[in-house]
C-alpha positions in Angstrom: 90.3 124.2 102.3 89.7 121.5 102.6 86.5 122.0 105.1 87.5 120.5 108.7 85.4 118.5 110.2 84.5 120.5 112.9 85.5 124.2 113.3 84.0 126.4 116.2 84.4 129.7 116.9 84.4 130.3 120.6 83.9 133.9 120.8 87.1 135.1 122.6 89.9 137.2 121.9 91.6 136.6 119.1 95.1 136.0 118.9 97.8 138.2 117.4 101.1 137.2 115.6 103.6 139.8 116.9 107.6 140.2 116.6 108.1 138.7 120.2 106.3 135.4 119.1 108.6 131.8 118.7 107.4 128.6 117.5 107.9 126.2 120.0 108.0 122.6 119.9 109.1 119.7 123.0 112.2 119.3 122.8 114.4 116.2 121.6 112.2 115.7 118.6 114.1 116.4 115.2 111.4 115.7 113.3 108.8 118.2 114.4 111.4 121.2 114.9 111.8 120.3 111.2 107.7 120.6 110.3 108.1 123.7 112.8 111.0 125.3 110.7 108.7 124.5 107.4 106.0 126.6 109.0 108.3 129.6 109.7 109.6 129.8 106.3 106.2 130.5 104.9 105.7 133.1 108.3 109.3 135.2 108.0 109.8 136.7 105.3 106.0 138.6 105.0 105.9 139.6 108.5 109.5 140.5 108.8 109.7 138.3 112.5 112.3 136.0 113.7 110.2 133.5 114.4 112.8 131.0 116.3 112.2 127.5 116.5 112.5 127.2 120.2 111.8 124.7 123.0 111.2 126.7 125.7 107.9 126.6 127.4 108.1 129.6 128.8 107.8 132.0 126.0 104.5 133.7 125.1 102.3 134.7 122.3 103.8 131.2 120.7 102.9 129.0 118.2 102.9 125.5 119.7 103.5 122.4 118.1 102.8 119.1 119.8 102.7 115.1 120.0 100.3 113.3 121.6 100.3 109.7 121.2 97.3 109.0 123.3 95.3 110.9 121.0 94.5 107.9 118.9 91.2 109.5 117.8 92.6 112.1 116.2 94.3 108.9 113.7 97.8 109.1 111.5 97.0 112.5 109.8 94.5 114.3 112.5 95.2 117.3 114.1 92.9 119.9 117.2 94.1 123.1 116.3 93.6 125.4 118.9 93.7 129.7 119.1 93.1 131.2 121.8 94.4 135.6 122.8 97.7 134.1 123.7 98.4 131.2 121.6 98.1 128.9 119.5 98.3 125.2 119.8 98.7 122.1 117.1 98.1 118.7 118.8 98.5 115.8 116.9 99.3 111.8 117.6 101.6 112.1 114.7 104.1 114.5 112.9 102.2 114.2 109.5 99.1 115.2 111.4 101.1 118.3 112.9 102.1 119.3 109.1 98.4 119.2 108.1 98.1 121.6 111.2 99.9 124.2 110.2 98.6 124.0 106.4 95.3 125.1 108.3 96.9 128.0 110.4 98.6 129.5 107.0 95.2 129.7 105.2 94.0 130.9 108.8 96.1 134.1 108.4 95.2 136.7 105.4 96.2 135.6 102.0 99.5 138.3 102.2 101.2 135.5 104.8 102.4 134.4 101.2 104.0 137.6 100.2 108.1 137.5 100.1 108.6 140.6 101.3 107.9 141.9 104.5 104.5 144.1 105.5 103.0 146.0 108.2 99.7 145.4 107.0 97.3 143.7 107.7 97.6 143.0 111.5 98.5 139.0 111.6 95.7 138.2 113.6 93.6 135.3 113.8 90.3 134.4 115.3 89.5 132.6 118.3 88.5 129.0 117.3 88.9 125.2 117.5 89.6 122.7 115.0 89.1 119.1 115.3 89.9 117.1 112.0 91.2 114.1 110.2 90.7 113.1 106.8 88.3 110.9 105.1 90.5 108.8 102.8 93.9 107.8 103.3 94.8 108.2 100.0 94.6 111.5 98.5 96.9 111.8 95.7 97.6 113.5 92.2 100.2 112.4 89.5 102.3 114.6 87.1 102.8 112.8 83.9 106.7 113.9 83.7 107.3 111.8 80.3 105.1 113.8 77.6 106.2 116.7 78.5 109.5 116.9 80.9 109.5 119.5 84.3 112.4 120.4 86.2 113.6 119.5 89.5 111.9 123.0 90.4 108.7 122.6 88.9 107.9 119.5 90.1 108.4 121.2 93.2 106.2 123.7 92.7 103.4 121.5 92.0 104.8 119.4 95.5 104.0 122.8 97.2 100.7 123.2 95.9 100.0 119.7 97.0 101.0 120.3 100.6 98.9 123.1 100.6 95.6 121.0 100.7 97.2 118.2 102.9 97.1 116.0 99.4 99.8 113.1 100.9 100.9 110.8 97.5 102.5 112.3 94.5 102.4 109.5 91.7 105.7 110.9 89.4 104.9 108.9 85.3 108.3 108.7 85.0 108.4 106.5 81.6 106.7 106.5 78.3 106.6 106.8 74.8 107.7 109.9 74.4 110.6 109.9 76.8 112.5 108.7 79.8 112.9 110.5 82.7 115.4 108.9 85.6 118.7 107.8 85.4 119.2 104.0 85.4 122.6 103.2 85.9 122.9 100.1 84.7 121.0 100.3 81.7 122.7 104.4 81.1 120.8 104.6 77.6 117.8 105.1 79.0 118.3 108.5 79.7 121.0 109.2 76.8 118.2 107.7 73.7 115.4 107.1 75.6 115.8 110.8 77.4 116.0 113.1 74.7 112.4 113.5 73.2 108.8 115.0 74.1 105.8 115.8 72.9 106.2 118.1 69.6 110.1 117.6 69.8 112.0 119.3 72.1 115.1 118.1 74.4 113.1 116.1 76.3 115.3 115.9 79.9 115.6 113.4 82.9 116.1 113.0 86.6 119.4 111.9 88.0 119.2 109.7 90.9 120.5 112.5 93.0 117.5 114.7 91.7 115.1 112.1 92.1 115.9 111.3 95.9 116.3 115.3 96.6 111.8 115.2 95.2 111.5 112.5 97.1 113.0 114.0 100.3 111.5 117.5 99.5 108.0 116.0 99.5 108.5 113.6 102.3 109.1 117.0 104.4 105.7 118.3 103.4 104.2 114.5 104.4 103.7 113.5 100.9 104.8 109.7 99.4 106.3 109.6 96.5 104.9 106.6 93.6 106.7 106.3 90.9 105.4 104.7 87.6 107.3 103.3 84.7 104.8 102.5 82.1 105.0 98.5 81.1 104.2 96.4 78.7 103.1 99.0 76.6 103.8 103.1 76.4 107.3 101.8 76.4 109.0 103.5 73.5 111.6 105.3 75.2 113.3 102.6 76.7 112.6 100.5 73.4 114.8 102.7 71.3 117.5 102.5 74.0 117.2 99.1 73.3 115.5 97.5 70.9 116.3 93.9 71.2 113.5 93.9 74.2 110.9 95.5 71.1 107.5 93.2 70.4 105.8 96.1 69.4 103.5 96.7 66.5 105.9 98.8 64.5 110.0 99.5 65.2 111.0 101.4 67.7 111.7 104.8 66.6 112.5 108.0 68.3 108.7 109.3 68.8 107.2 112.7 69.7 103.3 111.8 69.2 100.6 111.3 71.2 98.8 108.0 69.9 98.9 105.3 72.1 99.4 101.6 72.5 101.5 100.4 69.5 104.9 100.0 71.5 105.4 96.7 74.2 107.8 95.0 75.7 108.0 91.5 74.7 106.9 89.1 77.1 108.6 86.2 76.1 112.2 87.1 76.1 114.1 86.2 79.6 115.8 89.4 78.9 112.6 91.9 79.4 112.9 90.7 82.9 116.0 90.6 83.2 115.8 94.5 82.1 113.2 95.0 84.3 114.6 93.4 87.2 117.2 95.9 87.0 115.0 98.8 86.5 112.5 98.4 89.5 115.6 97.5 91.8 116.8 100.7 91.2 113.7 102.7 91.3 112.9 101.0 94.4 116.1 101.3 96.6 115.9 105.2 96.0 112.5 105.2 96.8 111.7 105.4 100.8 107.6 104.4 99.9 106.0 101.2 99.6 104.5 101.3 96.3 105.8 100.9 92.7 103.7 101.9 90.1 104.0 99.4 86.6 101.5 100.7 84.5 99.6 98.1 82.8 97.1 100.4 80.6 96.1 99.9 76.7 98.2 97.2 75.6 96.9 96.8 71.9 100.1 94.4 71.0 100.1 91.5 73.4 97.5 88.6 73.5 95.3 88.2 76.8 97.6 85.1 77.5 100.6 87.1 76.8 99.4 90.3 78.9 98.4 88.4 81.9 101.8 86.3 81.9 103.5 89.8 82.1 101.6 91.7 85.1 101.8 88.5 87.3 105.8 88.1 86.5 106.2 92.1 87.0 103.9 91.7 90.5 106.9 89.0 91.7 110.0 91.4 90.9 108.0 94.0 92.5 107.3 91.8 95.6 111.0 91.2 95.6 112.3 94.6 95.6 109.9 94.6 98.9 107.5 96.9 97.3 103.5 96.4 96.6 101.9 96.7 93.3 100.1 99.4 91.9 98.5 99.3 87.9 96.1 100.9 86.1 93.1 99.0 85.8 93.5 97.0 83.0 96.0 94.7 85.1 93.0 93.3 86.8 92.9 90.7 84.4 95.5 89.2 85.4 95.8 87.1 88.9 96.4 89.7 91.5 98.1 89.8 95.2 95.6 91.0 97.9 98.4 93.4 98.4 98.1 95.3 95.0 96.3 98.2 94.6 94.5 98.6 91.1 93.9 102.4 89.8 90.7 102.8 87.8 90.4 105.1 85.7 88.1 104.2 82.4 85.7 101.8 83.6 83.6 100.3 86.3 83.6 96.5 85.8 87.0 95.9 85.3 88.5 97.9 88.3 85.5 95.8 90.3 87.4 92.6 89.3 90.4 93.3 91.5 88.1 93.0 94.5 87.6 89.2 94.6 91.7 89.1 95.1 91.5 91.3 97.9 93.0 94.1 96.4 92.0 97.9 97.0 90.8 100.4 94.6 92.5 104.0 94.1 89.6 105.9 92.4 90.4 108.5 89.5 87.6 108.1 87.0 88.5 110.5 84.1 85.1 112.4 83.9 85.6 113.7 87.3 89.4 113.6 88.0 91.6 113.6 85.2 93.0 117.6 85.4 94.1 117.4 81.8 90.3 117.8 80.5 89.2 120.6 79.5 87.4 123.4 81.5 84.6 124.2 78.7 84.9 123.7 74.8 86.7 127.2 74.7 89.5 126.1 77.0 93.4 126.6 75.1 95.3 123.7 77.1 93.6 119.9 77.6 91.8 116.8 76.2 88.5 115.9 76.3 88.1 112.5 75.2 86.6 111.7 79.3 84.4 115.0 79.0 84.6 118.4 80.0 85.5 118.9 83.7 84.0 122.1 85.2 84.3 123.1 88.7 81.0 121.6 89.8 81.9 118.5 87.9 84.8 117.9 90.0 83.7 119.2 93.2 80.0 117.7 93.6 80.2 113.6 93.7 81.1 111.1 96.3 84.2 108.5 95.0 81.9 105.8 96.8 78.7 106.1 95.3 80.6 106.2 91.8 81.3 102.6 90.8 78.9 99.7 91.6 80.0 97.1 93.6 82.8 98.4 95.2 82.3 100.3 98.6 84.4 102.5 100.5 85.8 99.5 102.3 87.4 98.6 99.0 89.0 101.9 98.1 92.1 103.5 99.8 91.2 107.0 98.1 91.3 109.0 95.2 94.1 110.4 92.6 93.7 113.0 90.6 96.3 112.4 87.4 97.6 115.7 85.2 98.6 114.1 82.0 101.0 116.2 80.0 100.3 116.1 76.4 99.4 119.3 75.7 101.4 121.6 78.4 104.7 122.2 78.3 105.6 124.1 81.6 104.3 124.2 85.4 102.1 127.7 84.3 100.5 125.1 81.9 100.3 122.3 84.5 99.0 124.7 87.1 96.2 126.4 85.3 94.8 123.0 84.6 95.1 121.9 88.0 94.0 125.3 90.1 91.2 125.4 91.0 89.9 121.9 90.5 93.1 119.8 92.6 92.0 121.8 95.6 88.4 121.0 94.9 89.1 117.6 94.8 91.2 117.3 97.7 88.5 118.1 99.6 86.8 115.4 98.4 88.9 113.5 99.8 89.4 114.8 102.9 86.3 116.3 104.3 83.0 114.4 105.4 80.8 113.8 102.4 77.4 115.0 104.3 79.3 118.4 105.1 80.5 119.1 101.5 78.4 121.8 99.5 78.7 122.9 96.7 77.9 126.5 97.3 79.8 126.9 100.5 82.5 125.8 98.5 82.2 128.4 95.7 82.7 131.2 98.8 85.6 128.9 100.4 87.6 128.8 96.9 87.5 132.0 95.8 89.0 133.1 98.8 92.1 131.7 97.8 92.6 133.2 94.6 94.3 136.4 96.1 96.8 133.5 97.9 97.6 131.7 94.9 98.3 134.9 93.0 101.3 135.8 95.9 102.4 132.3 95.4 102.6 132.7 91.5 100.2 130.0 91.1 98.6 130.0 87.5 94.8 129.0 87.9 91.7 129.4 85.6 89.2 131.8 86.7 86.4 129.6 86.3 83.0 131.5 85.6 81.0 129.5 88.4 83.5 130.8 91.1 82.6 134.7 92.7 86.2 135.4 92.7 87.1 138.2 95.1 
């Protein structure tokens, strides 16, 4: 999960993990001995082995990692995966490739790889087979709306790992909004002291140092996953508004606010000192932040004119430039005179995410009745919304991101994101039963051939995993049109 493109079973022997075995990768390559290392943390500690990381080529029964370069077929994230009664051997033309490799050889093995404590049983052994993939969409993302609801360093994590686990390679962090601030901005420290301290319902609310913030950011650039972060602008601004409410244009004072309505608060786009304010705030953001994009926001302004709202998004889009970062907004900012190099999220609607495609600009698809992972399951499910519908399984599994939208084609679109707002979960068990089953479902969406997806195969494929996710303490909803094993 997701479904390769091509898998064959060649018949042979298959291969057994024993004690003896190594993981062995060329040596004088850093980087790989690190994705290597990644892969024997998950192996160790269930089957009780060494496992060195070791650049011998020599040793048998290995696990091989390798780079080929001329492979340009298999593209920036493909891997051939091969097993054969002595080995088995990851090729790739680059390292994130090689990570997406040995995702596929850890669901390979049987679900108690995952365990923490060493087992004797089952025997670790593996069938003999070949694997040729690559994925579909270069994008292939989700977002954890940090700002309702605030998650630790830890949690965030946790939803990183289960991210890497379908080869999922953007994690969009909401870092700002109404209901709180989460990352330290040092030269504007009241961020995080007024704007910090609420959430949803009350609570303490929380925030991100920038030491914490660059230790995600390196944590899920191991696992081969960008980080995006967003700060909410012109509107779902409250936080920083009570921090500093000179910057306010809103519809009503700022005020310390732990609700869930939307669009009342906005940053006035007149005063030289919002951009001042901002200027300062994406510099920041950006100079801890290793990926390209900066994520501004832009949806349900209800307080700014057209005229005013358009000014905004196109002064924004040049202090992004700046900070030598491209745009990203929801889709509303399509209204406004875009760079070719800003990519416009839709979400709501099909005509105005189409409009960003006479500037050139490319669409990231998450179109709430089919992605958004905080709707509900079925009318009796506890956590979620529903104002986008109810997202079952099926719902989210069986559609194709390019057929969705008219005129826009798959030319047009860098991928799909599947978002996780936070408004009514409080933890990562909350976050994770809304997201489990349906982010893996939809990262194969993204990954895998749209003429080889099926629905029922998938059904069998998914609830194969359920025994894995429980050894990995991953919450998930035991949807009724999965045959769970």
């Amino acid at each position: 999960m997701p479904l390769p493109v091509t898998l064959n079973l060649t018949g042979g022997e298959p291969f057994t993990l024993k004690d003896s075995a190594a993981i062995v990768v060329d040596a004088g390559n850093d980087d790989v001995a690190r994705t290597a290392e990644l892969l024997a943390l998950v192996l160790r500690p269930s089957t009780g082995y060494a496992l060195p990381v070791s650049t011998s080529p020599s040793v048998r029964g290995v696990i091989a990692l390798r780079l080929a370069p001329d492979r340009t077929a298999l593209g920036a994230e493909g891997y051939e995966l091969t097993v054969t009664s002595d080995s088995v051997r990851i090729v790739a033309k680059e390292r994130a490739g090689l990570f997406h490799g040995t995702q596929t050889l850890r669901q390979l093995f049987p679900a108690q790889i995952e365990q923490q404590l060493a087992t004797s049983s089952p025997a670790w052994m593996l069938p003999a087979l070949t694997i040729v993939d690559q994925p579909r969409f270069a994008w292939r993302g989700s977002m954890l709306d940090v700002a309702r609801h605030f998650f630790t360093v830890d949690e965030v994590k946790q939803y990183i790992d289960l991210m890497a686990l379908y080869k999922l390679n953007t994690f969009h962090i909401h870092l700002a909004d109404d209901q709180g601030w989460r990352i330290e901005i040092k030269s504007h420290p009241k961020l995080t002291e007024v704007g910090g301290s609420t959430q949803v319902g009350g609570g303490p609310g929380g925030f991100y140092t920038q030491a914490q913030y660059a230790d995600i950011v390196k944590y899920a650039a191991d696992r081969f996953i960008m980080v995006v972060p967003e700060i909410d602008m012109p509107a779902h601004i409250n936080a920083a508004l009570i921090s500093y409410p000179e910057l306010s244009c809103g519809q009503r004072p700022p005020a310390l606010y732990t609700g869930t309505e939307v669009g009342f608060s906005a940053i006035c786009p007149d005063k030289e000192e919002s951009y001042t304010f901002l200027n300062d705030v994406i510099g920041e953001i950006a100079a801890i932040t290793p990926g390209p994009y900066f994520h501004i926001g832009g949806d349900e302004v209800k307080a700014l004119t057209t005229e005013q709202y358009n000014k905004f998004i196109e002064r924004v889009q040049d202090i992004v430039t700046k900070h030598g970062k491209r745009m990203i907004g929801w889709e509303e900012i399509a209204h406004a005179q875009l760079k070719a190099s800003t990519l416009v999220q839709q979400w709501q609607t099909d005509t105005v995410a189409a409009k960003a495609v006479k500037y050139g600009s490319k669409i990231i698809m998450s179109p709430g009745p089919r992605m958004y992972l905080d709707m509900k399951y079925n009318p009796e499910t506890e956590l979620g919304l529903r104002w986008a519908g109810l997202i079952d399984m099926q719902t989210a599994y069986e559609w194709d991101p390019t057929t969705y939208m008219k005129g826009v084609s798959e030319t047009d679109m860098v991928g799909i994101e599947a978002p996780l707002w936070s408004e009514t979960i409080r933890n990562i068990t909350a976050a994770m039963f809304l997201a489990v089953p349906r982010l893996p479902a939809l990262a194969e969406v993204g990954w895998t051939p749209q003429a080889a997806r099926n629905w029922n195969d998938f059904r069998r494929r998914i609830a194969a995993h359920a025994p894995r996710w429980n050894l990995l303490g991953f919450n998930f909803y035991e949807s009724p049109q999965i045959p769970w094993q």
